[in-house]
C-alpha positions as CSV (number, residue, x, y, z in Angstrom):
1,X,67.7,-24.6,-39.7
2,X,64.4,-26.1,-39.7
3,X,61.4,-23.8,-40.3
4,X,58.5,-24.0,-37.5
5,X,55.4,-25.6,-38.4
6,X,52.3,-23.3,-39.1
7,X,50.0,-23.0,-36.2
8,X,46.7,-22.9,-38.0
9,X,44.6,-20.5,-35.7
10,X,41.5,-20.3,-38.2
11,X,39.5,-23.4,-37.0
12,X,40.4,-22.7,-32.9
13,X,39.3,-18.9,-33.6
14,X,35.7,-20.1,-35.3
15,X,35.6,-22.6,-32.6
16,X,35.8,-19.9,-30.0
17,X,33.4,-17.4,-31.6
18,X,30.8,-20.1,-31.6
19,X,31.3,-20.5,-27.8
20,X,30.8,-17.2,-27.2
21,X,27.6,-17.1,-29.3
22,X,26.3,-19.8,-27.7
23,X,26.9,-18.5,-24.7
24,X,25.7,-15.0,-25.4
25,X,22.2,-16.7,-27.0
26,X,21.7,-18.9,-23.7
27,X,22.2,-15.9,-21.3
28,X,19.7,-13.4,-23.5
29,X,17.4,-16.1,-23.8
30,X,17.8,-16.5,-19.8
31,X,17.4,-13.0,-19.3
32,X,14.1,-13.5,-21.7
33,X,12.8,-15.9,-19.6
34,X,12.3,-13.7,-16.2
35,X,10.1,-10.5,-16.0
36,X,12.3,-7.9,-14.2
37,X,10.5,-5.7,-12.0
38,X,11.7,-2.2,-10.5
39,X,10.5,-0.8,-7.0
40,X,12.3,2.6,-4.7
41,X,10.8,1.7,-1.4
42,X,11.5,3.3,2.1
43,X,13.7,0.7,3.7
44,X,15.6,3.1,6.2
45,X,13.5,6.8,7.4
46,X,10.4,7.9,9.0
47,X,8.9,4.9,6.5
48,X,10.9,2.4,7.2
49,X,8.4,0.1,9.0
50,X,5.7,0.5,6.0
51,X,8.1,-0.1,3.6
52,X,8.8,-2.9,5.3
53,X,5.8,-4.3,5.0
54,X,5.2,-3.2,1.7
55,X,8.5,-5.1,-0.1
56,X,7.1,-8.2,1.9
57,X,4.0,-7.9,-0.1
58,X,5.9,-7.7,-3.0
59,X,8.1,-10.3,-2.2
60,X,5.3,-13.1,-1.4
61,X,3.1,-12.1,-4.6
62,X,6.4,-12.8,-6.8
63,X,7.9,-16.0,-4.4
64,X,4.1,-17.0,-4.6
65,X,4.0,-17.0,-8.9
66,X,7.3,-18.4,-9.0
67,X,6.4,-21.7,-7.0
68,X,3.4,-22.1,-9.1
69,X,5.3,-21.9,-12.4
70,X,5.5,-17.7,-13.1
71,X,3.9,-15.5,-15.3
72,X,1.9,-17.0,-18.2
73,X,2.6,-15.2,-21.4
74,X,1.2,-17.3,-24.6
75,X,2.5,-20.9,-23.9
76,X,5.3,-19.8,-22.2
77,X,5.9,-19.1,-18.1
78,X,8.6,-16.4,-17.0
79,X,9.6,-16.3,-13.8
80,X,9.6,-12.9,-11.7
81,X,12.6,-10.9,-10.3
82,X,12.3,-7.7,-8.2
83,X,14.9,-4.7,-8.3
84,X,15.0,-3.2,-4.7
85,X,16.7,0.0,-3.9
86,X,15.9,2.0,-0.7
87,X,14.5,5.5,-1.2
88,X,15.6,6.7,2.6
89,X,11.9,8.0,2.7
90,X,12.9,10.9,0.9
91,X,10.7,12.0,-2.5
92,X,14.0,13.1,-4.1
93,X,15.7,10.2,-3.6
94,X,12.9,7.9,-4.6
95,X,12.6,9.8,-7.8
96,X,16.4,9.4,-8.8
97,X,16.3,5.5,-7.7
98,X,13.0,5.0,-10.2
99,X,15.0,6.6,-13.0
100,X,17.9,4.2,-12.3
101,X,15.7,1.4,-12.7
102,X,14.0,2.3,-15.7
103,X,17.3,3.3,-17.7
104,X,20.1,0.8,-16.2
105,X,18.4,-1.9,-14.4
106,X,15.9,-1.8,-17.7
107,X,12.8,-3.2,-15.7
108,X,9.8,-4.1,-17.4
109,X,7.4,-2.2,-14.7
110,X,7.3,-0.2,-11.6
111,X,6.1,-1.3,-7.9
112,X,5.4,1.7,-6.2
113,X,6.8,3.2,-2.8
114,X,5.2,3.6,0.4
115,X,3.2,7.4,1.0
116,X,1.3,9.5,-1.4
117,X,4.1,12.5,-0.9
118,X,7.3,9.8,-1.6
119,X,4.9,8.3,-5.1
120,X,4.2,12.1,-6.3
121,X,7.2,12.4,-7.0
122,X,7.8,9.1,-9.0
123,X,4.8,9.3,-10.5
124,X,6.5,12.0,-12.5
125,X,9.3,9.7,-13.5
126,X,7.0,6.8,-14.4
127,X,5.1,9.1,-16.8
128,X,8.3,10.5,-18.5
129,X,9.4,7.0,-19.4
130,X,6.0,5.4,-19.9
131,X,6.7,3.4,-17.5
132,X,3.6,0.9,-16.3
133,X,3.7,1.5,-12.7
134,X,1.4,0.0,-9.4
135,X,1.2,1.9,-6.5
136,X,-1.0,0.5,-3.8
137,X,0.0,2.8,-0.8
138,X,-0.3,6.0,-2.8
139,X,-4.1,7.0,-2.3
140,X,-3.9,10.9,-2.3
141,X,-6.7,12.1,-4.9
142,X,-4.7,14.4,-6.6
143,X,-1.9,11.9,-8.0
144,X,-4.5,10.6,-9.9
145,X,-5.8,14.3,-10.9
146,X,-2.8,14.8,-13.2
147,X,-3.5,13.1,-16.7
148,X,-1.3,10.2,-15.6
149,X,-1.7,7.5,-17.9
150,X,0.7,4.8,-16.4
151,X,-0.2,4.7,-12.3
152,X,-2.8,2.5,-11.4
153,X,-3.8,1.8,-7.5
154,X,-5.9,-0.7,-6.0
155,X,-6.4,0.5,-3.1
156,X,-9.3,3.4,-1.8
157,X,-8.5,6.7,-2.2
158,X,-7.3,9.1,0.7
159,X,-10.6,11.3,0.2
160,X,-12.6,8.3,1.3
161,X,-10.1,7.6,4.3
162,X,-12.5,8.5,7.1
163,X,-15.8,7.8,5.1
164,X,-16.6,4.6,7.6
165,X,-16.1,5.8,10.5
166,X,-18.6,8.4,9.8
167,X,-21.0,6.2,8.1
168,X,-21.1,4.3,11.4
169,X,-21.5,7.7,12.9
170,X,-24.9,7.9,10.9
171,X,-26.4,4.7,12.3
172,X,-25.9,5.4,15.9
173,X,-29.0,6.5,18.0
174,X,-27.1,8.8,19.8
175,X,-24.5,10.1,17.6
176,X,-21.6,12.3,19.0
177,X,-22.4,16.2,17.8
178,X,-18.9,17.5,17.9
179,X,-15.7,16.6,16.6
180,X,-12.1,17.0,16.2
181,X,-9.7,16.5,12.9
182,X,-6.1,16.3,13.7
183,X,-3.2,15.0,11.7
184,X,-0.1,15.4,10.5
185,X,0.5,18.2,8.3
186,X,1.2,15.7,4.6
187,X,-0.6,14.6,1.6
188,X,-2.3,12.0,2.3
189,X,-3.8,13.4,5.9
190,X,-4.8,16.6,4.3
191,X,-6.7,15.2,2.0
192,X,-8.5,12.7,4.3
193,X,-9.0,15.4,7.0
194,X,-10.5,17.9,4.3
195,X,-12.7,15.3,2.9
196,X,-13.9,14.2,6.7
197,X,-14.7,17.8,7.7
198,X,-16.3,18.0,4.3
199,X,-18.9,14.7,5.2
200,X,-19.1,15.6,8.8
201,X,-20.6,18.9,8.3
202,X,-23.0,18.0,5.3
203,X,-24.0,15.4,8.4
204,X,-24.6,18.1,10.7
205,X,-21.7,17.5,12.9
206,X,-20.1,20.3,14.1
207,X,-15.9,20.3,13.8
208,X,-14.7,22.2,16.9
209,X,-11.3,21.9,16.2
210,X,-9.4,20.9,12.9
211,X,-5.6,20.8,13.5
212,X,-2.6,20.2,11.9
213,X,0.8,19.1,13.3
214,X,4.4,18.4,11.9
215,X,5.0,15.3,10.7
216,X,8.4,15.3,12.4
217,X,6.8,16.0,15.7
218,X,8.3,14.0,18.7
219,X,5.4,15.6,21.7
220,X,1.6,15.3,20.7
221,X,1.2,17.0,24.3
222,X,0.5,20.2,23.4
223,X,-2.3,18.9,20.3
224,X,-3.8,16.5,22.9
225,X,-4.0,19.6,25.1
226,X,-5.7,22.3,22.3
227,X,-8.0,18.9,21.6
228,X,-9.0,18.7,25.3
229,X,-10.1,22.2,25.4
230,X,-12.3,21.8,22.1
231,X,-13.8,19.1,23.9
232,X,-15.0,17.3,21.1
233,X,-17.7,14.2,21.5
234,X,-15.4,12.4,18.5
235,X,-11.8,12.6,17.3
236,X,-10.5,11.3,14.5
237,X,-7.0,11.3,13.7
238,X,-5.1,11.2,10.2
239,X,-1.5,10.2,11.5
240,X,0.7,7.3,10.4
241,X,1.4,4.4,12.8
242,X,4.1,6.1,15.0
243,X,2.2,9.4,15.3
244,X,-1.1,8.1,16.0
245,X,0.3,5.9,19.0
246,X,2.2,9.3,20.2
247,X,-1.1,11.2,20.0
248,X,-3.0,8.6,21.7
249,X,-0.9,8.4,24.7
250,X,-0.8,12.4,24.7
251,X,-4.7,11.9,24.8
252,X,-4.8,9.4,27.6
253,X,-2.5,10.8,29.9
254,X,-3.9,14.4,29.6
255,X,-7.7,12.3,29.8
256,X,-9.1,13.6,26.6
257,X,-12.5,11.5,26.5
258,X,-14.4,11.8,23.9
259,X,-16.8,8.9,23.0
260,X,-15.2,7.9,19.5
261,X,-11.5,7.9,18.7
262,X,-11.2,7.1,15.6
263,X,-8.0,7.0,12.9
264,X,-7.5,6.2,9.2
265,X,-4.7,4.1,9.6
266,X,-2.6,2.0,11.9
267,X,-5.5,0.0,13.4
268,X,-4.5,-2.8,12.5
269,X,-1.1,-2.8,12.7
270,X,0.4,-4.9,15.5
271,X,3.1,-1.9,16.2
272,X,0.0,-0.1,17.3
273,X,-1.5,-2.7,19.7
274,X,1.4,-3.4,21.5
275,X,2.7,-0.2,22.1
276,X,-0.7,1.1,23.3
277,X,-1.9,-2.2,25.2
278,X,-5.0,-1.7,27.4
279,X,-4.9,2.1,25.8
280,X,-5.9,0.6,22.6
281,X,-9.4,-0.8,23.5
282,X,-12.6,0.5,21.8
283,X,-10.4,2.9,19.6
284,X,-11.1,2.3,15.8
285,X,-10.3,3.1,12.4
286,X,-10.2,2.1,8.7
287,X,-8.9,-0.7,7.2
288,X,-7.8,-1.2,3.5
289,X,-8.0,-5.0,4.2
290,X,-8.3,-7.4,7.7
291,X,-7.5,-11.2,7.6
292,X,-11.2,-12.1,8.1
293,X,-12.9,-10.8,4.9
294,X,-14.3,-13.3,2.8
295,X,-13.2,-11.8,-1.0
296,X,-11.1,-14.8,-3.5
297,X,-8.9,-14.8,-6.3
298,X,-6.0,-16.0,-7.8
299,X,-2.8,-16.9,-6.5
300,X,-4.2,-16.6,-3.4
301,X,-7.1,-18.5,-2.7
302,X,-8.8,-15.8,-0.1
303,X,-7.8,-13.6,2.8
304,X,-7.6,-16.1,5.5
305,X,-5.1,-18.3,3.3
306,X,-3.2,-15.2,2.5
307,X,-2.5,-14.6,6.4
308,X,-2.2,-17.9,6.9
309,X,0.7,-18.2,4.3
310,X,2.3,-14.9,5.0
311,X,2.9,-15.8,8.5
312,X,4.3,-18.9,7.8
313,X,6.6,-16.8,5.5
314,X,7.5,-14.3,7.5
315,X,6.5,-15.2,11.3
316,X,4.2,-12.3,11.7
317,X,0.6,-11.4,11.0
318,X,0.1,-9.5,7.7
319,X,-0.6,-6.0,7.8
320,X,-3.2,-4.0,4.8
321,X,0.6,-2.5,3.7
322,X,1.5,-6.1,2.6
323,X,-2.1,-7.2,1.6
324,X,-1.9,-4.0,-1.0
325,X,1.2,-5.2,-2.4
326,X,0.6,-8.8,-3.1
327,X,-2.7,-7.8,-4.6
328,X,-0.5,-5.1,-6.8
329,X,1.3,-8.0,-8.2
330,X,-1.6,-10.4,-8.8
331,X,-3.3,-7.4,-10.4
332,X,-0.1,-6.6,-12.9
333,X,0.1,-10.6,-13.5
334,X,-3.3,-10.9,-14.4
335,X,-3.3,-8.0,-17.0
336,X,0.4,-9.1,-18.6
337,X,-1.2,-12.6,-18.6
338,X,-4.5,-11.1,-20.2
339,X,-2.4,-9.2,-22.7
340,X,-0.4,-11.8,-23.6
341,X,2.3,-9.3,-24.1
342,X,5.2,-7.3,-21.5
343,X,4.4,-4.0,-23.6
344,X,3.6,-1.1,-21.9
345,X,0.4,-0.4,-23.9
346,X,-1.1,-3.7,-24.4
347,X,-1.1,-4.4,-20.6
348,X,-2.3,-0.8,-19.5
349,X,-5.5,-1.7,-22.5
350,X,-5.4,-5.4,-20.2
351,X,-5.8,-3.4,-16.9
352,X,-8.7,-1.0,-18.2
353,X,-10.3,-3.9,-19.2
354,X,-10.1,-6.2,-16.3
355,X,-13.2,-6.5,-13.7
356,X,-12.6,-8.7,-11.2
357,X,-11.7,-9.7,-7.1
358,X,-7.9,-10.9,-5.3
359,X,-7.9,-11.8,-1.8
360,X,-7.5,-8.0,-1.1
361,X,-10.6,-6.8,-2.4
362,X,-12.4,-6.0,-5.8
363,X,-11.0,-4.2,-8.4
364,X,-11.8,-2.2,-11.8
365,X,-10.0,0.7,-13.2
366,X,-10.9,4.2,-14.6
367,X,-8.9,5.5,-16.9
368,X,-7.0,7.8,-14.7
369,X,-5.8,4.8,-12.9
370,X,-8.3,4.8,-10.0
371,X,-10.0,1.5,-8.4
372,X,-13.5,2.5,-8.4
373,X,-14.7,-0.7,-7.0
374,X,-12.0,-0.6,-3.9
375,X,-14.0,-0.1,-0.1
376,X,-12.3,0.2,3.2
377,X,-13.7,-1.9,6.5
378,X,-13.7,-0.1,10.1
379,X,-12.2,-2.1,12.5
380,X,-12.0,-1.8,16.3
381,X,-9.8,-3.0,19.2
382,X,-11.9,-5.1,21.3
383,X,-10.2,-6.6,24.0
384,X,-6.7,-6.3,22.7
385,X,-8.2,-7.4,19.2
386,X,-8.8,-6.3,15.7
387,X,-12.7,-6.3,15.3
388,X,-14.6,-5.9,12.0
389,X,-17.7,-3.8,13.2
390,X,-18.4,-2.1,9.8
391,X,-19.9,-1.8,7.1
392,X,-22.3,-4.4,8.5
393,X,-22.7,-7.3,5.8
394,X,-19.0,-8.1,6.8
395,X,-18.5,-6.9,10.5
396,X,-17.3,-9.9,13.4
397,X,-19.2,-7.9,16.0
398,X,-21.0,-4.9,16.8
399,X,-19.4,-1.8,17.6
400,X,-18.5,-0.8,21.5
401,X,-20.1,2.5,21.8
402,X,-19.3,4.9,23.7
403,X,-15.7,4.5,24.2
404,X,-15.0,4.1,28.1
405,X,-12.7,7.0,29.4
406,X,-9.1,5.8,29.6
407,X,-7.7,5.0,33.2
């Protein structure tokens, strides 16, 4: 019988463990070419509109770098990828989610979520891991009260929330004397309502009524109602979009007319506007950012290209949720860029360093991860549309005071 001829294996087996090598080296050297980025954000809940917006921010800033070639690091240009995962709105959740990033995804840095209350708690997580970490729509004072080395926002804080509205108050010849506070009872409207009683009482203002209502709350009637009988000459309001147009309706139905309404958020969102209509005129409130400002940067040329662009993008008008996240990202690129480097460290020293303006707004960082150079606008409905009537260097038009009673 004739013996089989010897299969030599040897050469076929080298052969194939190059292949794979080659392979392996290709896809890490892939995988070194983009700069993964992590982000919890509230795409279902009570946030689910913000966050929304928000991960549209994110997504133009990094669509945005991409076109125009990615992130500069030395000689070399790495594209950007995000990691989405929905937090649900719930702090718990959003906490767990961030972990998951950092320790299986293996992101380089953190995009925040939407709300102070949801970024407390992932604040935490960020610090554990030293994990780099922007959060533009967490503004409550005391995040940044913790020793947190690693959160950095661009955006005002919530202490300052109301500030306009009542430096507007100060230039008016016949300035309301009374007022009303009322909010939902949460982080960030605490803090902004306690600051604004704070200012208005150093102003000599009196506050006839300073309420609080759950953020859950599905019938303003009964705050619009306690408000009525405080008759106040000004009310401003600390609720989120939905809130604030369920409390404004409350206050024009039961014909609470005072001669300023004013809010610290939502003004500007179109969701406010056309579920108020007519109901909308002359109110007014603060604005982290309005298409019509004149600042420029990088990326993005200035604010009017931005909402140009954006609604190209996404066929609507951008709102201050997106404007904060697109700035987040140009702020991160321009420190990773500046460090030359993806390391923790060298881009926080990058960020403590830089000095400078995005289409957004100006920007310079304290150690404890505050924007000390950020300032909010005061904006007011006039005629169904967004007005700039404060501070006055930047304002479209003056200010319609006072507010006519709703009919």
């Amino acid at each position: 019988m004739k013996s089989r001829p010897q299969v030599r294996l040897i050469p076929v087996l080298a052969a194939v463990a190059v292949f794979t090598m080659s392979v392996s080296f290709w896809a890490t050297a892939g995988a070194e070419d983009v700069i993964k980025i992590g982000a919890a954000v509230s795409l279902s809940g009570k946030f689910a509109r913000e966050g929304e917006f928000l991960k549209q921010g994110y997504d133009y800033w990094k669509d945005t770098a991409n076109a125009q070639g990615g992130v500069k690091i030395g000689d070399k240009k790495y594209k950007v990828e995000i990691v989405y995962n929905d937090d649900e709105s719930d702090p718990q959740t959003s906490a767990r989610l961030t972990e998951k990033l950092i320790t299986e995804d293996k992101v380089k840095f953190l995009f925040g979520p939407y709300s102070s209350g949801i970024a407390t708690a992932t604040a935490a997580i960020s610090e554990k891991y030293n994990m780099l970490t922007m959060v533009p729509m967490a503004t409550a004072d005391s995040i940044y009260q913790r020793g947190y080395r690693y959160v950095f926002c661009p955006s005002p804080l919530a202490s300052t929330g109301l500030y306009p509205i009542l430096d507007l108050i100060g230039t008016l010849e016949k300035r309301p004397a009374t007022m009303a506070i009322v909010g939902p009872d949460s982080l960030f409207p605490n803090i902004t309502a306690e600051a604004a009683r704070k200012k208005a009482e150093e102003m000599g203002i009196k506050v006839v009524y300073l309420g609080k209502y759950p953020q859950s709350a599905a019938d303003l009637s009964s705050v619009a109602t306690a408000v009525k009988g405080a008759n106040p000459e000004a009310i401003l309001c600390t609720g989120y979009t939905q809130d604030s147009i369920l409390l404004v309706k409350s206050m024009r139905e039961l014909q609470v007319n005072p001669k300023l309404v004013g809010l610290a958020m939502s003004i500007a969102v179109p969701d406010f506007r056309n579920a108020l209509g007519s109901a909308a005129n002359q109110v007014m409130g603060t604005d982290y950012w309005v298409p019509t400002l004149t600042y420029t940067g990088i990326i993005v040329k200035d604010s009017d290209t931005y909402a140009k662009t954006y609604k190209e993008k996404f066929q609507k008008d951008p709102t201050y949720q997106a404007a904060s996240g697109t700035a987040a990202g140009i702020i991160l690129q321009m420190a990773v860029e500046s460090a030359g480097s993806v390391d923790t460290n060298a881009v926080r020293e990058a960020l403590l360093k830089l000095k400078g303006q995005t289409f957004y707004g100006d920007f310079q960082f304290n150690e404890q991860g505050v924007n000390t150079a950020a300032k909010l606008s005061l904006t007011q409905i006039q005629n169904g549309q967004p007005k700039v009537v404060f501070p006055i260097q930047v304002r479209q038009t003056p200010v319609q005071y006072p507010k006519a009673p709703w009919n």
